[in-house]
C-alpha positions in Angstrom: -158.4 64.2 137.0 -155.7 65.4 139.1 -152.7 63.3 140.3 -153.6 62.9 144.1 -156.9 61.4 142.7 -154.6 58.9 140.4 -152.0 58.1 143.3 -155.6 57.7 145.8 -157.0 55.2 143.4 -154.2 53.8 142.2 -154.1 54.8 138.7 -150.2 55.9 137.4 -149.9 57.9 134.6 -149.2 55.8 131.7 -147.7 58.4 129.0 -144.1 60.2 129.4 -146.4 63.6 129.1 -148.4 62.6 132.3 -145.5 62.5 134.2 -144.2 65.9 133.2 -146.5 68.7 132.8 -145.9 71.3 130.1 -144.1 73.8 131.9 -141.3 71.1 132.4 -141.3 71.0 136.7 -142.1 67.9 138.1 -145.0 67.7 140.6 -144.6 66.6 144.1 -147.4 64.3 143.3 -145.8 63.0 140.1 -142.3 62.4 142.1 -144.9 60.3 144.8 -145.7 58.8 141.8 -142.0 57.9 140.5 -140.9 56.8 144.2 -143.8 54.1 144.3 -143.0 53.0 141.2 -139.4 52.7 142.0 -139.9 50.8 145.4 -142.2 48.3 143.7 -139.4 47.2 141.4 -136.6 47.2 144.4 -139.1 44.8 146.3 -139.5 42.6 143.1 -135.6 42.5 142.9 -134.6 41.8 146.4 -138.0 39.2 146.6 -135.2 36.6 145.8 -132.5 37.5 148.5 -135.3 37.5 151.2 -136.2 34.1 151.3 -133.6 31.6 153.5 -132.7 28.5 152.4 -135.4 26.6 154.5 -138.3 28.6 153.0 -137.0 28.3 149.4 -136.7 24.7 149.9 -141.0 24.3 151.4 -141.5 26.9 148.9 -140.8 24.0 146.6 -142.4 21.0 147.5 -145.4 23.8 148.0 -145.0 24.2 144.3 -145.7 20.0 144.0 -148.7 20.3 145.7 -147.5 18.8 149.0 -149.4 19.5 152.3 -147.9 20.9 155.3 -148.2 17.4 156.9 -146.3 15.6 153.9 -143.9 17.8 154.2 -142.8 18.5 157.6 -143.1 14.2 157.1 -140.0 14.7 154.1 -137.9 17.2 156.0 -138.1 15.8 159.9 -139.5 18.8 161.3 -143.2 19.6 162.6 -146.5 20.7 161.0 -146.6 23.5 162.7 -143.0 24.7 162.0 -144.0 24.2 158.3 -146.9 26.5 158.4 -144.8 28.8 160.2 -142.5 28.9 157.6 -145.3 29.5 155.1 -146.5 31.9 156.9 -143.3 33.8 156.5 -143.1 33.0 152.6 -146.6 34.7 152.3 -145.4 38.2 154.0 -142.0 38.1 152.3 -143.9 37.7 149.0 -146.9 40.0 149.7 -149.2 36.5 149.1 -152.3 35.5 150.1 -152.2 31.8 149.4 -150.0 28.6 148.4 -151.0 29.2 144.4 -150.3 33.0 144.5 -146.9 32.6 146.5 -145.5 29.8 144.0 -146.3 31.9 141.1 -144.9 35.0 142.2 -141.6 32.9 143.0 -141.6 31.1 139.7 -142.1 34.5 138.2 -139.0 35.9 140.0 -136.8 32.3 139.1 -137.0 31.6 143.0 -138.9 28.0 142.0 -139.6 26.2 138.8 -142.4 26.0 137.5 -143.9 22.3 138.6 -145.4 20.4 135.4 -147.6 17.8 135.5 -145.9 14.1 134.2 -149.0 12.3 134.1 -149.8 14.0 130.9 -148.4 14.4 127.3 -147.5 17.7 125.6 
């Protein structure tokens, strides 16, 4: 398989001696490789310095399982301004939904982790 085909289905090389071949010159296709690799940890570092105040703070009483209604209802703003928010959150993280947006910013320390005090360890 050659390395367009891996970079086309999304498959990186996964050994040291995928990236370089034998004769020791790297690829154009294997420095394609390295750059999409690279940009993917640059967005997971700056995931955190993307997000204002005002998102981080829905962000977590998203994490509680609060609706947009309860709480545009806590912070004295409307619905809609909460969902637009969201909304934001969502392309800033690359998410697709509530769940998938908290865990990526629990992952990345943005929010904790919410734990459930109605039951024992």
């Amino acid at each position: 398989m050659n390395d367009l085909h891996r970079i086309r289905r999304y498959e990186l090389p996964t050994t040291p001696a995928e990236w370089v071949p034998k004769s020791g010159r790297v690829t154009q296709n294997q420095q394609i490789c390295r750059a999409v690799t690279s940009i993917g940890r640059a967005r997971k570092e700056a995931m955190a310095t993307t997000l204002s105040r005002r998102e981080i703070e829905i962000l977590r009483h998203v994490a509680v399982g609060e609706t947009s209604k309860e709480i545009a209802l806590a912070l004295g703003i409307r619905e809609r301004t909460v969902n637009w928010h969201i909304a934001n959150v969502f392309a800033k993280l690359g998410a697709s939904s509530r769940a998938q947006a908290v865990a990526l910013a629990a992952e990345q320390g943005i929010v904790r982790r919410s734990h459930d005090s109605r039951t024992s360890p």
